[in-house]
C-alpha positions as CSV (number, residue, x, y, z in Angstrom):
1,X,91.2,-2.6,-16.1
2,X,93.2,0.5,-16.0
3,X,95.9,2.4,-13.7
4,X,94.8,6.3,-12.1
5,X,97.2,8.6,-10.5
6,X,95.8,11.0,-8.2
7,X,96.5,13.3,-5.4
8,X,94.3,13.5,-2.3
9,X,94.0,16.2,-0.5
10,X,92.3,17.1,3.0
11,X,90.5,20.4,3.8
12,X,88.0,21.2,6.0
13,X,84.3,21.9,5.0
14,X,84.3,25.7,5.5
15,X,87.8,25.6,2.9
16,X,85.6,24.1,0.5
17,X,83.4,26.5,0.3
18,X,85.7,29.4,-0.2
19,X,87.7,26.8,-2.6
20,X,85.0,26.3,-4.6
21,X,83.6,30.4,-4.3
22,X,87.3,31.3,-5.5
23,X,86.8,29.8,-9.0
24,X,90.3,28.5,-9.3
25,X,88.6,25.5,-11.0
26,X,86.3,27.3,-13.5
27,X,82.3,28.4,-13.0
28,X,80.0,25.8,-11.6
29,X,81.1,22.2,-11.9
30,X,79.1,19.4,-12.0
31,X,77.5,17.7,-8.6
32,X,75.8,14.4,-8.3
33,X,75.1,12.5,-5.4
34,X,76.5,9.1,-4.4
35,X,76.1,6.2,-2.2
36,X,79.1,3.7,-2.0
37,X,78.2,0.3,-0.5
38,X,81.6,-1.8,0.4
39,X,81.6,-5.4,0.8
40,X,83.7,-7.7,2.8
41,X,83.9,-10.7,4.7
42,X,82.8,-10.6,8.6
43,X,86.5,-10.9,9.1
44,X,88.0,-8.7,6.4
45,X,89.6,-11.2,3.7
46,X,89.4,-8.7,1.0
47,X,91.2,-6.3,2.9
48,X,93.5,-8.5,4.3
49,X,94.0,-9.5,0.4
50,X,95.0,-5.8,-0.6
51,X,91.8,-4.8,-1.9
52,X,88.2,-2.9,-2.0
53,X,85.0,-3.8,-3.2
54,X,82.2,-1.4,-4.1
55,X,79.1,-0.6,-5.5
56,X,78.5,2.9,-6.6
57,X,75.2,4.3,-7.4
58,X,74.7,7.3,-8.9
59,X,71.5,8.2,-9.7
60,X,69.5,4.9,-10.9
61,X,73.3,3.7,-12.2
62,X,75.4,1.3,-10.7
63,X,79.1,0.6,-11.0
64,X,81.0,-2.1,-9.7
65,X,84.3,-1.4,-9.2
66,X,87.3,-3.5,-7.3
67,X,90.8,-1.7,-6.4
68,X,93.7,-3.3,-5.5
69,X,95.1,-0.8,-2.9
70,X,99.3,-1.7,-2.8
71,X,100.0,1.8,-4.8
72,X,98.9,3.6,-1.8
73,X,100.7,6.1,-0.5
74,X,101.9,9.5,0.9
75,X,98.6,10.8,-0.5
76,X,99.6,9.9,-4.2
77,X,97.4,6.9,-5.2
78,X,98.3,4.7,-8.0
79,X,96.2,1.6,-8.3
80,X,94.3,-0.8,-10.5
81,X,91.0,-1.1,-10.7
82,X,88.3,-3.2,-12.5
83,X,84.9,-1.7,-13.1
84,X,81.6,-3.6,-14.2
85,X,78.3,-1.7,-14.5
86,X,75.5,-4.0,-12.3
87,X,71.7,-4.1,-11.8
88,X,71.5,-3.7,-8.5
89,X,73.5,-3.8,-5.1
90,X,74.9,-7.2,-5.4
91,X,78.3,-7.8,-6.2
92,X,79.5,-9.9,-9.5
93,X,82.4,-12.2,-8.1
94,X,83.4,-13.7,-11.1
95,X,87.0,-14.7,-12.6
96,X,87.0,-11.5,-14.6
97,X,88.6,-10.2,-11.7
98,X,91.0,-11.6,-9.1
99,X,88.7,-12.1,-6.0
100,X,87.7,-15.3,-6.7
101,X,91.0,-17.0,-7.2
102,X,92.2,-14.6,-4.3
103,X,89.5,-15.6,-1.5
104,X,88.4,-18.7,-2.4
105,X,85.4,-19.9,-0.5
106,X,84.7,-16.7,1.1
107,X,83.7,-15.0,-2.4
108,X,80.4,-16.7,-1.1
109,X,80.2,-14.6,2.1
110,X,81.0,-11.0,1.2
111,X,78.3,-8.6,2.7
112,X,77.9,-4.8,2.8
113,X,80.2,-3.3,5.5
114,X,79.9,0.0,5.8
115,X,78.4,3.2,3.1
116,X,79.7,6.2,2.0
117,X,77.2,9.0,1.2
118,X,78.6,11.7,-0.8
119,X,78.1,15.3,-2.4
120,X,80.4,15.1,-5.4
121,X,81.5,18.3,-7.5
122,X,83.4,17.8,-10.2
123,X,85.7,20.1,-12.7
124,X,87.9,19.2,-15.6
125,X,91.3,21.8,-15.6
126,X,93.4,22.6,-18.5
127,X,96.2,24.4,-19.1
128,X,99.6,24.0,-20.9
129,X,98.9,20.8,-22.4
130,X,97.8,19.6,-19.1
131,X,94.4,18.0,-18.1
132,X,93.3,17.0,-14.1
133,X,90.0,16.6,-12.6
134,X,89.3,18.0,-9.8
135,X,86.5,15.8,-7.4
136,X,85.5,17.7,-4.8
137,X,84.1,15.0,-2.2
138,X,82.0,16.0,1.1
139,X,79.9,13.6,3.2
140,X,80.4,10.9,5.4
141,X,81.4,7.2,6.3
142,X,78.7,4.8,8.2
143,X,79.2,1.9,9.9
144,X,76.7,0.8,12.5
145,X,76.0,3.6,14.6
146,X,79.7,4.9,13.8
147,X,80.2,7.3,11.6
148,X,83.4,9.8,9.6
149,X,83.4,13.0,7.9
150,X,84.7,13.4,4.5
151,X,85.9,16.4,3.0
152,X,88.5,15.7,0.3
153,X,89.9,17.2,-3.0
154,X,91.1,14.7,-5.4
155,X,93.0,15.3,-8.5
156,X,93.6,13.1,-10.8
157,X,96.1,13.7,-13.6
158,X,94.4,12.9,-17.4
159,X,96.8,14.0,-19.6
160,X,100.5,15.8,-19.1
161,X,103.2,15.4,-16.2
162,X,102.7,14.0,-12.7
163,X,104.5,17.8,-11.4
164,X,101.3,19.5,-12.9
165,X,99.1,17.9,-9.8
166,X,101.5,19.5,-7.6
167,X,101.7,22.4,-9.1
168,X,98.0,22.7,-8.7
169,X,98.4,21.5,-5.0
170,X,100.5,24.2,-3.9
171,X,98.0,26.7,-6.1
172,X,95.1,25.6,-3.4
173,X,97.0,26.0,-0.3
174,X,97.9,29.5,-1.1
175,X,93.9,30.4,-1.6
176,X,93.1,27.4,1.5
177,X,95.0,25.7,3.6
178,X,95.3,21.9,2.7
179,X,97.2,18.8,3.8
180,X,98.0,15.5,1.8
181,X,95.3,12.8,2.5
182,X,96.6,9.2,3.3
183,X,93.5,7.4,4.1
184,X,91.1,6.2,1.4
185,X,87.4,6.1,2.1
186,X,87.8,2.5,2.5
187,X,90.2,2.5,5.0
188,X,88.0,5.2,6.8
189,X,85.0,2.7,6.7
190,X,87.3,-0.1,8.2
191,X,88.8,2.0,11.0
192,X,85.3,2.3,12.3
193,X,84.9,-1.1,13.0
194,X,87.8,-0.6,15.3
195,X,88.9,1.1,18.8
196,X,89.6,4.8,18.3
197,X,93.5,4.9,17.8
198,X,95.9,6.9,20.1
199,X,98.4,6.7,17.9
200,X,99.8,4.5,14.7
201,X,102.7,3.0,14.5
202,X,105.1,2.8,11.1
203,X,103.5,0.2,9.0
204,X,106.0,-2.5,7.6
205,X,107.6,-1.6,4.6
206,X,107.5,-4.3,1.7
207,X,110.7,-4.5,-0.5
208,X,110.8,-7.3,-3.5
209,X,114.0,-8.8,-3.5
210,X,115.1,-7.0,-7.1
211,X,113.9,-3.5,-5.8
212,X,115.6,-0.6,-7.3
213,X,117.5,1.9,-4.7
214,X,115.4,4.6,-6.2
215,X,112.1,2.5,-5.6
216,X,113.1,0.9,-2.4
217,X,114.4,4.9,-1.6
218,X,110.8,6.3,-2.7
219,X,108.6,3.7,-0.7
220,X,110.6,4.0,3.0
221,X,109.8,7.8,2.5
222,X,106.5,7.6,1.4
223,X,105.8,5.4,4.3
224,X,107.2,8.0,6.4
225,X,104.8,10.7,5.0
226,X,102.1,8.5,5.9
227,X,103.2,7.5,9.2
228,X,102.8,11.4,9.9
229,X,99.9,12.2,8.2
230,X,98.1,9.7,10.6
231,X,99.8,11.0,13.6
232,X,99.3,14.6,12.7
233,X,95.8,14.3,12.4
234,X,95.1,12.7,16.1
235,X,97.7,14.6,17.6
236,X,95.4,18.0,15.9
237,X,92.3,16.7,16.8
238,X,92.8,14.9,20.4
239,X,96.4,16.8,21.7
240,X,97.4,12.8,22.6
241,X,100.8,12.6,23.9
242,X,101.8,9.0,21.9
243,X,100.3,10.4,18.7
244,X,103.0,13.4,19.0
245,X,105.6,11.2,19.4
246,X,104.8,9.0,16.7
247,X,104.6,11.9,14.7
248,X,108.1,12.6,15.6
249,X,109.0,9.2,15.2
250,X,107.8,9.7,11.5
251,X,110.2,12.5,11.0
252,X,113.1,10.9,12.4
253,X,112.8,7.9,10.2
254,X,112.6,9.9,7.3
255,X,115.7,12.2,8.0
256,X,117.3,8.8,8.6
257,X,116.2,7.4,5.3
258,X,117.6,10.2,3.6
259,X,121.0,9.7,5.5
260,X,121.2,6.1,4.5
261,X,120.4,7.0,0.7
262,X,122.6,9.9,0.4
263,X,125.5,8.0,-1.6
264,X,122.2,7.8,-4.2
265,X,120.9,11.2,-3.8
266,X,123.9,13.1,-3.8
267,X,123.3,16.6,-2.6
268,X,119.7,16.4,-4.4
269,X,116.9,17.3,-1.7
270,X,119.3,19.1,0.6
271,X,116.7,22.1,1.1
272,X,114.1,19.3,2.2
273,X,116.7,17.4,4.8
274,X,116.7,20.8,6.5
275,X,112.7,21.7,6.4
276,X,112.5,18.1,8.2
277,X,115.0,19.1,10.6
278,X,113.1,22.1,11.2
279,X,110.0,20.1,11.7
280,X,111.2,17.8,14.1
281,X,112.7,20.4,16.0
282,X,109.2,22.4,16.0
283,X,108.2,19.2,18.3
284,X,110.7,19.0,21.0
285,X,109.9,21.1,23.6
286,X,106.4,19.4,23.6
287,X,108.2,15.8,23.8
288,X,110.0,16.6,26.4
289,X,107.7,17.8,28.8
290,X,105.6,15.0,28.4
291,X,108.5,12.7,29.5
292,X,109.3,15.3,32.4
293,X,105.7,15.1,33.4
294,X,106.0,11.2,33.3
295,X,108.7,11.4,36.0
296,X,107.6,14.8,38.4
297,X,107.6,13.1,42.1
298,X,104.7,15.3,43.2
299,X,101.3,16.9,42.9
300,X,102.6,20.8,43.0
301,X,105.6,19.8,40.3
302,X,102.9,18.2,38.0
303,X,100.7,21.0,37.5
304,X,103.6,23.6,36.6
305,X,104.9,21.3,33.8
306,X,101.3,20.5,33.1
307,X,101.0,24.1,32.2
308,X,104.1,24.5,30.7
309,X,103.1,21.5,28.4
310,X,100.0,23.1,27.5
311,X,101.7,26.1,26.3
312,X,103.8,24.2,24.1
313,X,100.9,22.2,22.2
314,X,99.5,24.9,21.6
315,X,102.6,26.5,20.3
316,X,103.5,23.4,18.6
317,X,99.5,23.4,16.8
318,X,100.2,26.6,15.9
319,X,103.3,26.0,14.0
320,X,101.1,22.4,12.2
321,X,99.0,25.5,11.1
322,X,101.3,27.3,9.4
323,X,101.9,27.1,5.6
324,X,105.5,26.1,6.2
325,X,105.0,22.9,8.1
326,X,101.6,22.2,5.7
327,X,104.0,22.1,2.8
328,X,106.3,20.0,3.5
329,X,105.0,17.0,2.9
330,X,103.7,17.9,-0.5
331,X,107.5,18.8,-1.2
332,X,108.7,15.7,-0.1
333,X,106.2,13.8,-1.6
334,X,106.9,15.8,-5.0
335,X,110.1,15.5,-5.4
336,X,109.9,11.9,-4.9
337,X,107.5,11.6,-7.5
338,X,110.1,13.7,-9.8
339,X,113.1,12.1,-8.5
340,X,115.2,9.6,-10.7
341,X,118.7,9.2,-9.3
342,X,119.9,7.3,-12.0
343,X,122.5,7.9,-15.1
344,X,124.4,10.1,-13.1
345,X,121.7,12.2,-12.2
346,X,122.3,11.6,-8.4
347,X,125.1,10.0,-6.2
348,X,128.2,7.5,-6.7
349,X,125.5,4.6,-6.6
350,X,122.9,4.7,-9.6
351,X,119.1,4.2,-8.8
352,X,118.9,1.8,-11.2
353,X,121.0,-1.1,-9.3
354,X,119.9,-3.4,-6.7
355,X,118.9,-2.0,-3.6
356,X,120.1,-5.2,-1.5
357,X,124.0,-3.9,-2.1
358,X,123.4,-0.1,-0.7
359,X,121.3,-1.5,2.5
360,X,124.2,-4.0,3.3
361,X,126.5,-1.3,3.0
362,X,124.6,1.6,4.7
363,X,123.6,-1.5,7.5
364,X,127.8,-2.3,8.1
365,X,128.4,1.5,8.3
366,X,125.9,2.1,10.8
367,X,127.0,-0.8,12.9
368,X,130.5,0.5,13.3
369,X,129.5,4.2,13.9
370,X,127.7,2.6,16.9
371,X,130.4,0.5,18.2
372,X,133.0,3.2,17.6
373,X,131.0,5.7,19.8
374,X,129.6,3.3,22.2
375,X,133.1,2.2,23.7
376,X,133.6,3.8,26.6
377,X,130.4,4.6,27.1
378,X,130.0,4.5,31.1
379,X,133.0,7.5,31.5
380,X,131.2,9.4,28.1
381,X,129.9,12.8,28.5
382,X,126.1,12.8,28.1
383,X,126.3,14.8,25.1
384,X,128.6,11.7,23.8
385,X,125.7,9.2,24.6
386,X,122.9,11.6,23.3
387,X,124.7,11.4,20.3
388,X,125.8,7.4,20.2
389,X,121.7,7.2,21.1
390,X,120.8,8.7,17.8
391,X,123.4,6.6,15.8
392,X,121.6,3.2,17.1
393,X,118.0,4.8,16.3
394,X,119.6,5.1,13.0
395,X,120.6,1.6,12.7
396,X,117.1,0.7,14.0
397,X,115.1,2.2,11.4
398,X,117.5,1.3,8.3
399,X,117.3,-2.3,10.0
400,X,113.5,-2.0,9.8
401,X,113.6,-0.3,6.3
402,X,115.3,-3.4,4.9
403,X,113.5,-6.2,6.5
404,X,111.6,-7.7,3.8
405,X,114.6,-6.9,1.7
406,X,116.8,-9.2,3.6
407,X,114.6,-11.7,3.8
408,X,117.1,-15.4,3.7
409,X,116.5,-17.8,5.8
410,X,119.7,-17.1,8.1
411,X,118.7,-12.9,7.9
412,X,115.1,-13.5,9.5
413,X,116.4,-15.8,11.9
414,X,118.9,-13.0,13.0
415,X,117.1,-10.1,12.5
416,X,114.7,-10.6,15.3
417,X,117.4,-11.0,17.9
418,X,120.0,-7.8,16.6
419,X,116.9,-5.2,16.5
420,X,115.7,-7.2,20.3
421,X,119.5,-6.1,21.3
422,X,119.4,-2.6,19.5
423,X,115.9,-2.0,21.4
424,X,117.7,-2.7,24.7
425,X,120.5,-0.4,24.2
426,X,118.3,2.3,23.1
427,X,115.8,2.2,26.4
428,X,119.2,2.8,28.6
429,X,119.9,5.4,26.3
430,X,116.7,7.0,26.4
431,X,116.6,6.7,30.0
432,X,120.1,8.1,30.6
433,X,119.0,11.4,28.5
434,X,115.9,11.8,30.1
435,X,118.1,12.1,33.2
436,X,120.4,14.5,31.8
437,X,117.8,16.8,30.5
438,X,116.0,17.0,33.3
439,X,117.7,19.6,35.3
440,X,117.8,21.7,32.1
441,X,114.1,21.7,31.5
442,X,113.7,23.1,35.1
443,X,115.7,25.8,34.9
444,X,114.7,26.6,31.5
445,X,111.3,26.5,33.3
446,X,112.0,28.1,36.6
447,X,111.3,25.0,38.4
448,X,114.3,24.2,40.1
449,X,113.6,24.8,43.6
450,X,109.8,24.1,43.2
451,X,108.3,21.5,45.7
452,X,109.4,17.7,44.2
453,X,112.4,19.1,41.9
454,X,114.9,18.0,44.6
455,X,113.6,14.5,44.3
456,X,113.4,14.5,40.3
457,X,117.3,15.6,40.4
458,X,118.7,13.4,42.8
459,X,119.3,10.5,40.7
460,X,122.8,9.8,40.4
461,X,122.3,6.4,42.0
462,X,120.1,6.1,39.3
463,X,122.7,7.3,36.7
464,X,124.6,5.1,37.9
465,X,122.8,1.7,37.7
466,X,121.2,2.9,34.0
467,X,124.9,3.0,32.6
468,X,126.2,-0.1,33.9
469,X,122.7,-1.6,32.3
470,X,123.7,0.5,28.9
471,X,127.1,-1.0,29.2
472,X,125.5,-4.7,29.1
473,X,123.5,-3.9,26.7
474,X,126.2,-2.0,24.2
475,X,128.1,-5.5,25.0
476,X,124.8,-7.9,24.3
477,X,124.5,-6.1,20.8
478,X,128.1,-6.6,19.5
479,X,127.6,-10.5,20.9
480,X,124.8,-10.4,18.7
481,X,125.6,-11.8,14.6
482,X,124.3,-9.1,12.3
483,X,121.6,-10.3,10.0
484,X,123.2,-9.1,6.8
């Protein structure tokens, strides 16, 4: 048994090439060719369990090898693993390792599920005292009559600091464009046996009750990086209008993490805070003109903002391309990885306590920034409710970042119904900016007098049933016991 840290990274084929061509690694590494076979249930208890299972051949060798996959993320992998040479491609379930005492029964009924074929190269790099490998991995995942491409570099760090793989990262990228990989080759081989995905949603975020702030800190943002990563990749590849704003949503909850943690931080990460801002604000326009599109009364209106939208994916792809907005999830992910907030190294609270104390606080704070803006809301300007909309998105994420965290009896009960509340504010916010941003979006457009904009603009009766529904709901929230 024994704990790797690596870095994945994703390229696409042609970039391996002129990696590999560039010699960054050395002369000629080594290649082999492997066939993976992973084994699970017919309904996925060893996933569902936090783990792999696969047999590995390479050449007329085998290797068994388990990994318990709860390390994973924001395309830095630390995880533990138990390997077993074997005699041929059935697995060895025995209590050597935890599957057994995990699954039970169902250690009886584990079958091969899908197979990875691939070209591996690999190189060993040293320098300064520093050793990584360097797999580079190209083939593809099969399931059934489904099937994935792989092209991933992985670096794994041997001997020396974490900050070399990094540094080694960013050494690619300027020879090859690269992005952080989030998805292991297991998880590839499961998503087959599934609908194609629009979009993802934020996975839950697991926080043990004696978290540190620094740990409970690293994991929401980690999260975050993999919440884009996935986004970013369909929105690339298919242009889909959810998977653009999940990515957004990604962005946002990030930026909001590093609000809520700032009496932690300190000033540390400043510079990242405002390449996030940046990012977010590279995905706007696009945003918007899929919700103006949503609403356009008629045919003629449709096509113009259509167009219009187009232009702006394309402008918005464009920017994904660019070095800047590759990096900076590397950079957030790295300074994580560095980061230690602790001793006086960051804020007025140490990354060492509790994180239970810092959510409660950061949870109360949030709460009265909400209620403080939200009163009056109905004679507000709407640049006053844009902004009371983005206070209650931050209480929603931090109230979804600390979940598990607050996780009594009475806190569970209540959580539910003060983030049901928080949602219903924050559609009549939504809705109420939508209708105050529509007339600028026309003009900025030169779509004001165009066929169906009179229609789209003439909503104050609208306006003025939305607010007396955001006025409920403020009211509904603030009747509603906070859960911490």
């Amino acid at each position: 048994m024994g704990d790797e840290i690596e870095l994945k990274l994703d390229l696409s084929p042609a970039d391996a090439d002129r990696i590999v061509a560039s010699k960054l690694f050395g002369d000629k590494g080594k290649v082999v060719e492997q066939v993976s076979t992973y084994f699970d249930t017919d309904e996925n208890a060893l996933a569902k369990a936090g783990f792999s299972l696969r047999i590995r051949r390479t050449g007329n060798t085998r290797v068994q090898t388990i990994k318990a996959g709860g390390g994973t993320s924001a395309g830095l992998f630390a995880r533990t693993e138990w390997e077993r040479a074997v005699d041929d491609d059935a697995p060895v379930l025995d209590y050597a390792t935890p599957l057994p005492a995990l699954i039970g029964d169902n250690a009886d009924k584990v079958m091969p599920r899908f197979i990875v074929k691939v070209e591996r190269c690999k190189w060993l790099v040293e320098e300064d005292g520093t050793a990584i490998e360097v797999v580079l991995d190209r083939g593809d995942v099969k399931a059934g009559d489904r099937s994935d491409r792989v092209c991933e570099l992985e670096l794994e760090l041997k001997l020396g600091d974490s900050a070399a793989l990094f540094g080694l990262a960013r050494t690619i990228d300027a020879i090859v464009p690269i992005r952080l990989g989030v998805l292991t080759k297991s998880e590839r081989g499961y998503r087959l046996a599934e609908p194609d995905r629009a979009s993802v949603k934020a996975e839950p975020i697991l926080l043990g009750a004696d978290i540190s702030t620094a740990e409970a800190f690293k994991r929401i943002v980690r999260s975050g990086i993999r919440h884009f990563r996935l986004n970013e990749d369909l929105l690339l590849s298919s242009r889909n209008t959810d998977a653009l704003h999940q990515a957004r949503v990604a962005i946002r909850r990030m930026r909001s993490a590093f609000s809520v943690f700032k009496p932690m931080t300190g000033g540390d990460g400043a510079g990242l805070r405002g390449e996030l801002k940046w990012l977010a604000a590279s995905f706007g326009e696009a945003r918007d003109l899929d919700v103006l599109l949503q609403r356009a009364p008629s045919e003629a209106l449709r096509d113009c903002i259509a167009a219009a939208r187009e232009k702006s994916y394309d402008h918005l792809i464009e920017t994904l391309a660019d070095r800047r907005a590759r990096i900076v999830m590397l950079n957030v992910a790295h300074w994580l990885e560095e980061g230690r907030w602790a001793d006086g190294k960051g804020g007025e609270v140490d990354g060492n306590d509790p994180a239970r104390a810092l959510a409660e606080n950061a949870l109360a704070r949030l709460r009265r920034k909400v209620k403080h803006r939200g009163r009056g809301l109905a004679s507000a300007t709407d640049e006053t409710r844009h902004e009371l909309r983005k206070d209650a998105k931050k209480l929603r994420y931090a109230s979804e970042f600390f979940a598990s965290l607050l996780d009594r009896k009475r806190e569970q009960r209540r959580h539910g119904r003060f983030v049901a509340a928080l949602e219903g504010l924050q559609d009549c916010l939504g809705k109420l900016n939508d209708l105050a941003a529509a007339p600028v979006l026309l003009n900025n457009l030169g779509l004001s007098d165009q066929d169906g904009a009179t229609a789209l603009l003439s909503s104050e009766m609208d306006k003025k049933e939305m607010l007396e529904r955001a006025e409920r709901a403020y009211g509904e929230l603030f009747d509603t016991k906070r859960f911490w």
